[in-house]
LUMKEVEX-765824 format. One record per residue (C-alpha): residue in one letter; z, x, y. Coordinates in Angstrom, 1 decimal, always signed. Layout:
% LUMKEVEX-765824
code=A	z=Z	x=X	y=Y
...
//
This chain:
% LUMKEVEX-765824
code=X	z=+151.3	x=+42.8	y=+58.8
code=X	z=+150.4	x=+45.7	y=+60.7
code=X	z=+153.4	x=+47.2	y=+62.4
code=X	z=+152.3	x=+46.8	y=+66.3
code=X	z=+152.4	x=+43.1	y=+65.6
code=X	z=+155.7	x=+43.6	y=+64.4
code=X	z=+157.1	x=+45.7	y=+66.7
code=X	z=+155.7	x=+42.7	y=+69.3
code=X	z=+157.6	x=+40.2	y=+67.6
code=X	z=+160.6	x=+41.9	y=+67.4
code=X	z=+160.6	x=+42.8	y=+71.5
code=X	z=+159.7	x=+39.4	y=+72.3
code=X	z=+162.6	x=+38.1	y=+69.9
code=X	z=+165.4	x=+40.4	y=+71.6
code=X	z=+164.1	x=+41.0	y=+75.1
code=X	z=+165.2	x=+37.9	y=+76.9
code=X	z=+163.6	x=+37.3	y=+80.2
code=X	z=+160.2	x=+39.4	y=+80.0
code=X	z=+156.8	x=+40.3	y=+82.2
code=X	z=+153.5	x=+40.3	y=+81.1
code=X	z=+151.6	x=+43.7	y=+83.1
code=X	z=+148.0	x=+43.8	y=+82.7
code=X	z=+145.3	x=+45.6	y=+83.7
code=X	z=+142.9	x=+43.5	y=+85.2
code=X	z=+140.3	x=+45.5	y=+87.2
code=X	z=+139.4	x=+48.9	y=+87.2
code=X	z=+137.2	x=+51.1	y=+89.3
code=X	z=+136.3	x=+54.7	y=+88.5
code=X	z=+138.4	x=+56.8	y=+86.7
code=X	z=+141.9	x=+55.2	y=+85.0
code=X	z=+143.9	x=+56.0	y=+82.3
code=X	z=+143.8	x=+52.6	y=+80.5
code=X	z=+140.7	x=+50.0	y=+80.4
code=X	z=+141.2	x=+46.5	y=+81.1
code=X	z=+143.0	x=+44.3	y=+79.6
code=X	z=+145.4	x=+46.8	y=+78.5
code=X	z=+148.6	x=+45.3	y=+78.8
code=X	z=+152.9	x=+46.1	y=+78.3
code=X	z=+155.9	x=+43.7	y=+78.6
code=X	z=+158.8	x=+44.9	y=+80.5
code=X	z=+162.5	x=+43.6	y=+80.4
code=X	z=+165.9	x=+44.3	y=+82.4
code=X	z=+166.4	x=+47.1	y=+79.5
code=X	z=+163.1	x=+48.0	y=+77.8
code=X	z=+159.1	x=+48.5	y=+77.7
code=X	z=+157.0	x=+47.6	y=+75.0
code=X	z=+153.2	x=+49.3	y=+75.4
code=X	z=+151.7	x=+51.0	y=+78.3
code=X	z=+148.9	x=+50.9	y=+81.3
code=X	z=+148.7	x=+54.5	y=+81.6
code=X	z=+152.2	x=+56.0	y=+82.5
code=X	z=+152.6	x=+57.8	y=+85.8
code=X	z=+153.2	x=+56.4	y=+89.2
code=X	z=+151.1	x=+53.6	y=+88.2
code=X	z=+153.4	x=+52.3	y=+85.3
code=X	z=+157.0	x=+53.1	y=+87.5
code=X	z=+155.7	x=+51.0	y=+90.5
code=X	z=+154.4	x=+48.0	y=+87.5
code=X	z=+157.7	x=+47.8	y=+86.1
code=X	z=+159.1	x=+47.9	y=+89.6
code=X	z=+157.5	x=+44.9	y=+90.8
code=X	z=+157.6	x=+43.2	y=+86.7
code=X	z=+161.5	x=+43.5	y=+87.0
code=X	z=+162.3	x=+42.0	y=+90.8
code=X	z=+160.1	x=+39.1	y=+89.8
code=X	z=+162.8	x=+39.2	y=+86.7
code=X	z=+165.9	x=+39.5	y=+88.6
code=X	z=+164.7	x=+37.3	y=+91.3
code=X	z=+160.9	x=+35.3	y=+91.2
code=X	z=+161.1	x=+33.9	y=+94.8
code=X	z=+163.0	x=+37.4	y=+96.1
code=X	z=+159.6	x=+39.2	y=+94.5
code=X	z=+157.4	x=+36.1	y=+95.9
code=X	z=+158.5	x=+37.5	y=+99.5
code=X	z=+158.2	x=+41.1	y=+98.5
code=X	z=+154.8	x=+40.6	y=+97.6
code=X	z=+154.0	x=+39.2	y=+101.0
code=X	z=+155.0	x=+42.3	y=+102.7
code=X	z=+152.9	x=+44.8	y=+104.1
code=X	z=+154.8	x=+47.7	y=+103.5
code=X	z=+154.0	x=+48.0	y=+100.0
code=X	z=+155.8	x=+48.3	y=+96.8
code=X	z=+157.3	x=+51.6	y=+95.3
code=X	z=+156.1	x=+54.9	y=+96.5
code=X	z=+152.4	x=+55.4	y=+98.0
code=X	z=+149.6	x=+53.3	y=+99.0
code=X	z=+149.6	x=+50.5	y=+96.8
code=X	z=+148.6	x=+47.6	y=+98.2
code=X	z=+150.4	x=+44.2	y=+96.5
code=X	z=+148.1	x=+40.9	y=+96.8
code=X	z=+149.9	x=+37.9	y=+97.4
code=X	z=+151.8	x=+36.4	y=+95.0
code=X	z=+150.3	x=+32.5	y=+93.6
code=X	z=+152.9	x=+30.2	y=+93.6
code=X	z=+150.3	x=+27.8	y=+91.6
code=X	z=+148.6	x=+27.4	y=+89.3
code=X	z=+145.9	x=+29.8	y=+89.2
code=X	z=+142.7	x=+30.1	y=+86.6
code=X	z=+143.5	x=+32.1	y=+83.6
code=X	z=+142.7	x=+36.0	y=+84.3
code=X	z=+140.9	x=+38.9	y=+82.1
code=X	z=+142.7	x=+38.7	y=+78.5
code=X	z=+142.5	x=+35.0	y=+78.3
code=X	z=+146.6	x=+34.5	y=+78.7
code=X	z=+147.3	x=+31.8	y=+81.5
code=X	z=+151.6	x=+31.1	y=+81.6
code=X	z=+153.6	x=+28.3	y=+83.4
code=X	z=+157.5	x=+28.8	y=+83.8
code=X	z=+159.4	x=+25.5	y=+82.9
code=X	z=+162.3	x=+26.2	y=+85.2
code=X	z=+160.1	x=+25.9	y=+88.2
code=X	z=+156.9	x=+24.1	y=+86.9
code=X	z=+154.2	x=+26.6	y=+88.4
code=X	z=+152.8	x=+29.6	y=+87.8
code=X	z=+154.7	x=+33.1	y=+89.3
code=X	z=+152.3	x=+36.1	y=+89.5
code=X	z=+151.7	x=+38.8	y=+91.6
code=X	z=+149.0	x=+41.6	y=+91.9
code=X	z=+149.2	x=+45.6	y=+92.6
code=X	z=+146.1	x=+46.9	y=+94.1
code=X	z=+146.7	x=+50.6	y=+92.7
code=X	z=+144.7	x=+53.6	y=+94.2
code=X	z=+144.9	x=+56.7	y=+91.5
code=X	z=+145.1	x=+59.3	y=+94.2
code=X	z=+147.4	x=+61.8	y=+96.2
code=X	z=+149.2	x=+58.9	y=+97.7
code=X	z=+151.3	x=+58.1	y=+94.3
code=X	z=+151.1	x=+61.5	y=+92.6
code=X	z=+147.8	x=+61.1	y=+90.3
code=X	z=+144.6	x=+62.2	y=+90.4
code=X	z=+142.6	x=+59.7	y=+88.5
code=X	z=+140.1	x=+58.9	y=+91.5
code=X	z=+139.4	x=+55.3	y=+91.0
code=X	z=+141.6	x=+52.3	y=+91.2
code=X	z=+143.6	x=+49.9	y=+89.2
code=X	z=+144.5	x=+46.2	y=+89.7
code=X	z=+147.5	x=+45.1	y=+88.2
code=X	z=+148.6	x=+41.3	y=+87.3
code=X	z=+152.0	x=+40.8	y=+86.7
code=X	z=+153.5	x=+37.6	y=+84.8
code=X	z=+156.3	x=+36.2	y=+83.9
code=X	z=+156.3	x=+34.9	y=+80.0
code=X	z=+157.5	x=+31.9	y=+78.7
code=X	z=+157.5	x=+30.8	y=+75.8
code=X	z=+153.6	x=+29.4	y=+75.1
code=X	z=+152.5	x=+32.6	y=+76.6
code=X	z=+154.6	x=+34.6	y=+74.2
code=X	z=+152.7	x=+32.8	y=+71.6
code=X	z=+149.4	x=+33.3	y=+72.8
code=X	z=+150.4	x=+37.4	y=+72.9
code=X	z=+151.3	x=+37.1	y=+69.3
code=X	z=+148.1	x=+34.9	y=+68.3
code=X	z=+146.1	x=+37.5	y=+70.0
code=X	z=+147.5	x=+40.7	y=+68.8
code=X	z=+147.1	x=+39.1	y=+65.2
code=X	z=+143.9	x=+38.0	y=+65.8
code=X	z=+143.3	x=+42.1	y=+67.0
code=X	z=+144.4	x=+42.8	y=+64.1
code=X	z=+142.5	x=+40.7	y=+61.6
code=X	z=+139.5	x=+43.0	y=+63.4
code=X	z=+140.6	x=+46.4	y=+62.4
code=X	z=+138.8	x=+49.1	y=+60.3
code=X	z=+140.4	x=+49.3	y=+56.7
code=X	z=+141.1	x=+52.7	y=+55.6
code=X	z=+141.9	x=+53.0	y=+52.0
code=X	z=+143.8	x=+55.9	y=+50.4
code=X	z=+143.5	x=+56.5	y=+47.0
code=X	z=+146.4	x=+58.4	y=+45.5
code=X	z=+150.1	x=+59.0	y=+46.7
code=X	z=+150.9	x=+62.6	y=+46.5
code=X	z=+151.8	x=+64.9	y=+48.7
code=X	z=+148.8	x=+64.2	y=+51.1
code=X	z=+148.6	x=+61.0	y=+50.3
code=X	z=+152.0	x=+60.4	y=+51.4
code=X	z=+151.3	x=+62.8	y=+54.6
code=X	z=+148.3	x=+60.9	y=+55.4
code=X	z=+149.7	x=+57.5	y=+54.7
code=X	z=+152.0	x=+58.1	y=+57.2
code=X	z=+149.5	x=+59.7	y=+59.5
code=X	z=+147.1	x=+57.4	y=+59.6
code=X	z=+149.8	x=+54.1	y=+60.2
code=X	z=+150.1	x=+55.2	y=+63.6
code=X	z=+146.5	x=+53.8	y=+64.5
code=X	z=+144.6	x=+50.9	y=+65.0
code=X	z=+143.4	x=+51.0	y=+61.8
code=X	z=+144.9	x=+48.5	y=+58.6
code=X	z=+145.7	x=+51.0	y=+55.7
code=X	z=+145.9	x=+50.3	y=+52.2
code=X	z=+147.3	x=+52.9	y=+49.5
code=X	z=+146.1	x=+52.8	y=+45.9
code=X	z=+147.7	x=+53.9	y=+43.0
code=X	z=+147.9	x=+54.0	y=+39.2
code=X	z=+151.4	x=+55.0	y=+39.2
code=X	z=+154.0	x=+53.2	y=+40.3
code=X	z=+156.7	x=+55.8	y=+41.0
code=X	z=+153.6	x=+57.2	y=+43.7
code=X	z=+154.3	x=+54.5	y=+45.7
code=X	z=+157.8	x=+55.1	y=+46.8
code=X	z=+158.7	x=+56.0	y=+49.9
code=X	z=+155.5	x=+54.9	y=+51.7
code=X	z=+156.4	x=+53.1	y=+55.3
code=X	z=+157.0	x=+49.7	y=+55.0
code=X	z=+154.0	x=+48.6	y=+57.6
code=X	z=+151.3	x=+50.1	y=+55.0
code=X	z=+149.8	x=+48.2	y=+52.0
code=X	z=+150.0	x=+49.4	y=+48.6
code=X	z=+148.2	x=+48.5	y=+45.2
code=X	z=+149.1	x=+49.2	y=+41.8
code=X	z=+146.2	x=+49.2	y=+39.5
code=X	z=+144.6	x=+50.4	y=+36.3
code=X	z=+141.2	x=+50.7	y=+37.8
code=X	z=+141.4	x=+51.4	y=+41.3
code=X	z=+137.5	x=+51.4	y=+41.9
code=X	z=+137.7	x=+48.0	y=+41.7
code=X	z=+139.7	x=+47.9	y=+45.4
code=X	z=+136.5	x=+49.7	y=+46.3
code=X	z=+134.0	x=+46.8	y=+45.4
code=X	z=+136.2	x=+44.4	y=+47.1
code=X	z=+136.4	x=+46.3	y=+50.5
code=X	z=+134.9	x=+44.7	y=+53.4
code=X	z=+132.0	x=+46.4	y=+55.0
code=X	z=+132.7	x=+49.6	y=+57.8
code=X	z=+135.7	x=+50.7	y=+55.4
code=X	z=+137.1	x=+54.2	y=+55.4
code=X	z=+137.8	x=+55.7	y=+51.8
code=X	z=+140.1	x=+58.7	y=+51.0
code=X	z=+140.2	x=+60.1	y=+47.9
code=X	z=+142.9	x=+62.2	y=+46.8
code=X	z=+144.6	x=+61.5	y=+43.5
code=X	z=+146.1	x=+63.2	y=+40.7
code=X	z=+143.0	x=+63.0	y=+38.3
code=X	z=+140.1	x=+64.7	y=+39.3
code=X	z=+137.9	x=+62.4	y=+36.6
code=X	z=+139.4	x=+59.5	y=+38.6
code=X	z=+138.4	x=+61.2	y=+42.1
code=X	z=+134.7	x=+61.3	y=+41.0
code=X	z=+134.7	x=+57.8	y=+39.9
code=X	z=+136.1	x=+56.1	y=+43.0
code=X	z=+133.9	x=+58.3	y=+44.8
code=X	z=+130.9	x=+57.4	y=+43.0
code=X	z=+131.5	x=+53.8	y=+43.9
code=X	z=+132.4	x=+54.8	y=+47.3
code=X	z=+129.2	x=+56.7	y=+48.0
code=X	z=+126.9	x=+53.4	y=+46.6
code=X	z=+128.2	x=+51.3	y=+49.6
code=X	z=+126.0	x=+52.3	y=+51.9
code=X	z=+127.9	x=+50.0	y=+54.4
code=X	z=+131.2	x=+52.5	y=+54.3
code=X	z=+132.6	x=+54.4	y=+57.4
code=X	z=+133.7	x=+56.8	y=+55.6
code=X	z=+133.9	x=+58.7	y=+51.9
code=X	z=+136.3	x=+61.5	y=+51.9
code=X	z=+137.1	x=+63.4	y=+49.0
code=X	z=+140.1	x=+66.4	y=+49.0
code=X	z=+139.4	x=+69.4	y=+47.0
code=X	z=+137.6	x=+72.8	y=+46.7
code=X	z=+133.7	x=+73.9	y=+47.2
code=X	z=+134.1	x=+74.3	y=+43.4
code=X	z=+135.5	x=+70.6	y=+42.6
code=X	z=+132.2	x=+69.9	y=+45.4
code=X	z=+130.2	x=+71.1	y=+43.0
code=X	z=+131.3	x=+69.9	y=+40.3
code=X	z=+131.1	x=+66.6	y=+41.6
code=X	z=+127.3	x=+66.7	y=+42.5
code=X	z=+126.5	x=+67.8	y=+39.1
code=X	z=+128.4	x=+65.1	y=+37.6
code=X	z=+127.2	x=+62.4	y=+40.2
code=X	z=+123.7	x=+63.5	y=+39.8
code=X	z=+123.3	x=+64.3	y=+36.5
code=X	z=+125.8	x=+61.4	y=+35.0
code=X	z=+125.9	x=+58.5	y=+37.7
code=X	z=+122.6	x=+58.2	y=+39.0
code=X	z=+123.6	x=+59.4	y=+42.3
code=X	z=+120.6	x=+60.9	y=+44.6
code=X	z=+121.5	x=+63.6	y=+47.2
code=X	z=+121.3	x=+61.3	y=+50.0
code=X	z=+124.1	x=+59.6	y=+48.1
code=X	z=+126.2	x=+62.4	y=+47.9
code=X	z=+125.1	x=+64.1	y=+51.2
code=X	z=+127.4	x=+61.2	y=+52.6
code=X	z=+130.6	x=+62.4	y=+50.8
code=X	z=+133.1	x=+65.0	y=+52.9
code=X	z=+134.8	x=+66.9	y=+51.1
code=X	z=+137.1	x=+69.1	y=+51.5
code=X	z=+138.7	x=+66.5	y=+54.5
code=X	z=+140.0	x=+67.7	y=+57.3
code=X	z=+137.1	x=+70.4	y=+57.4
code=X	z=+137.4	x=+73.8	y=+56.9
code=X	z=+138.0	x=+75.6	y=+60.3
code=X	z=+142.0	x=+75.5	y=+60.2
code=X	z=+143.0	x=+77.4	y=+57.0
code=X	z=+146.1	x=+75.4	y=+56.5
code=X	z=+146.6	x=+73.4	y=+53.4
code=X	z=+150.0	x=+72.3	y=+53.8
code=X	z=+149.9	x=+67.8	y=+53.5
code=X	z=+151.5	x=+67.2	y=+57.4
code=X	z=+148.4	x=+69.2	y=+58.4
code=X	z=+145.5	x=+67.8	y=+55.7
code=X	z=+146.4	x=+64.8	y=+57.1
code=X	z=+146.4	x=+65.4	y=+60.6
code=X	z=+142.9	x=+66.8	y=+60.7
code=X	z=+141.7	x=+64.1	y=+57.9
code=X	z=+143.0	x=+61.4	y=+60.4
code=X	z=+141.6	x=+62.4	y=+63.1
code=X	z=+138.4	x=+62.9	y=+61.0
code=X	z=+138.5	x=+59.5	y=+59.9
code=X	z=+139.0	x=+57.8	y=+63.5
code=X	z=+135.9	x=+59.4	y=+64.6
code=X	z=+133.7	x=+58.5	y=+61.6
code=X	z=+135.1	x=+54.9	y=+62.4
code=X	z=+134.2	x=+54.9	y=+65.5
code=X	z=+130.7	x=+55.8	y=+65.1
code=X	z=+130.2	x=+53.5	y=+62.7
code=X	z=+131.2	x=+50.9	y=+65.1
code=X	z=+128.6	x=+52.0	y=+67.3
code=X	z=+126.1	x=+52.2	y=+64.8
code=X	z=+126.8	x=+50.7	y=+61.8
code=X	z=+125.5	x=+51.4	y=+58.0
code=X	z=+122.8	x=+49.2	y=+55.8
code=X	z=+125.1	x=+46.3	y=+54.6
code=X	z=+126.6	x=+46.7	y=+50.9
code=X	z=+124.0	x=+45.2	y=+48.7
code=X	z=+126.8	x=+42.9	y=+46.7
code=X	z=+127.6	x=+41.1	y=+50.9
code=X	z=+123.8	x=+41.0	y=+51.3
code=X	z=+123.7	x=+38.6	y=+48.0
code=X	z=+126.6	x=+36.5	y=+49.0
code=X	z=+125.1	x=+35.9	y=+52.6
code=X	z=+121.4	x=+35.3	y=+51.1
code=X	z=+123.2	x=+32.6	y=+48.2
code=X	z=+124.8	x=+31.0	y=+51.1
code=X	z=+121.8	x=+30.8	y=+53.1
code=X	z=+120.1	x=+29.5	y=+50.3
//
């Protein structure tokens, strides 16, 4: 389970009484898109709409609806604003309303109706930001159906992210295991040895095989691969499989201009690769401008490498894997 799911669970388990602040409009220039959301309690935040005046004045308003619903219900209705600045609160529903941006609709069983209330945030002098444009804030109180629906949808969020697969648990691997965890990405580390696999953080898969490019053929399409283990014969076989899915993000292999070449020979030569094939390969990771090779910083630069070959890929995405195209034209057929 990825660890932001998690981490959602386990707020929504200890909080107590908790609101749901979303962003649902935005004009110009803001520091979070729509639907981005964070759930606030008496005690703690989980998430963020941007920080800044515009988060303080949220959980403002998201905790006296906690302490108080009809005491925030009369707040809202007040001209003077809430917080600092020019922010200009929307009346609060007292009914039932139709569900907003994000899908999430919540009804309190204390009170039978729905309690919500709406900031109407402009990003300039007047709270301390310079943004420019403006947000619109919905704030709700959760119960527990809507608490559900949060879950279901961050798993279902989940279920959609990029795989990134890192083959070997060495120093890098460890580094970039780690790295890489912190993102909206799923993360899988394989290994042939078993003590390699220690120490890696708990919200990260593992695998312990005898023939790892097998976890390659059974990747879904738009996956990353990273490919840094102990045995550089191993590296160029992963990699060869790598480089004939045409439908991958991402082929990285660590290593020197003179294990580079080595490879091409090999893959050309030995593995009926073609130089568009290995044109696709990056290698050394992390690219050569900073001259540091110690792991923490391999991995910062090869993460960062990654995200953005995901995210082009997303945008445009490779010729499908010629093993999926069979399976879609069999069930077709």
């Amino acid at each position: 389970m990825n660890a932001k799911v998690q981490s959602l669970k386990a707020f929504l388990a200890r909080a107590g009484r908790v609101a749901l602040v979303e962003v649902a409009g935005t004009k110009g220039s803001t520091p979070r898109e729509k639907g981005a959301f964070m759930l606030v309690s008496s005690a703690a935040i989980f998430g963020t709409i941007g920080g800044g005046q515009l988060e303080y004045m949220a959980i403002d308003k998201a905790r006296q609806m906690l302490f108080s619903p009809l005491e925030g219900e009369m707040a809202a209705e007040r001209p003077e604003g809430v917080g600092r600045g020019s922010a200009r609160p929307k009346k609060m529903s007292s009914t039932a309303a139709a569900t907003p941006p994000g899908g999430f609709a919540a009804t309190l069983p204390s009170r039978g109706r729905d309690i919500r209330a709406t900031l109407d945030i402009p990003l300039g002098p007047e709270i301390g930001q310079c943004c420019g444009g403006r947000v619109e804030v919905l704030i709700r109180l959760v119960d527990a159906a809507l608490a559900q629906e949060l879950v279901a949808a961050a798993e279902a969020a989940e279920a959609q992210l990029p795989h990134v697969y890192i083959f070997g648990g060495g120093h890098v691997g460890q580094a970039l295991a780690s790295a890489v965890a912190l993102l909206p990405v799923r993360v899988a580390v394989v290994e042939t040895r078993a003590e390699a696999l220690d120490g890696m953080p708990d919200t990260i898969e593992t695998s312990l095989t005898p023939m790892p490019e097998a976890m390659v053929r059974e990747a879904p399409a738009g996956s990353a691969f990273v490919i840094l283990t102990h045995d550089h014969a191993l590296d160029f076989l992963i990699a060869t499989e790598a480089l004939k899915r045409r439908d991958a993000a991402y082929v990285g292999m660590i290593g020197s201009k003179t294990k580079k070449a080595t490879f091409r020979s090999w893959f050309l030569k030995s593995a009926d690769g073609s130089e568009a094939g290995f044109a696709r390969l990056v290698s050394p990771i992390g690219g050569e401008t900073v001259k540091d090779k110690r792991p923490q910083v391999i991995a910062a630069l090869a993460a960062a490498e990654i995200m953005t070959a995901l995210a082009a890929h997303a945008v445009a995405p490779a010729a499908p894997h010629p093993a999926s195209r069979g399976k879609a034209m069999a069930a077709d057929g």
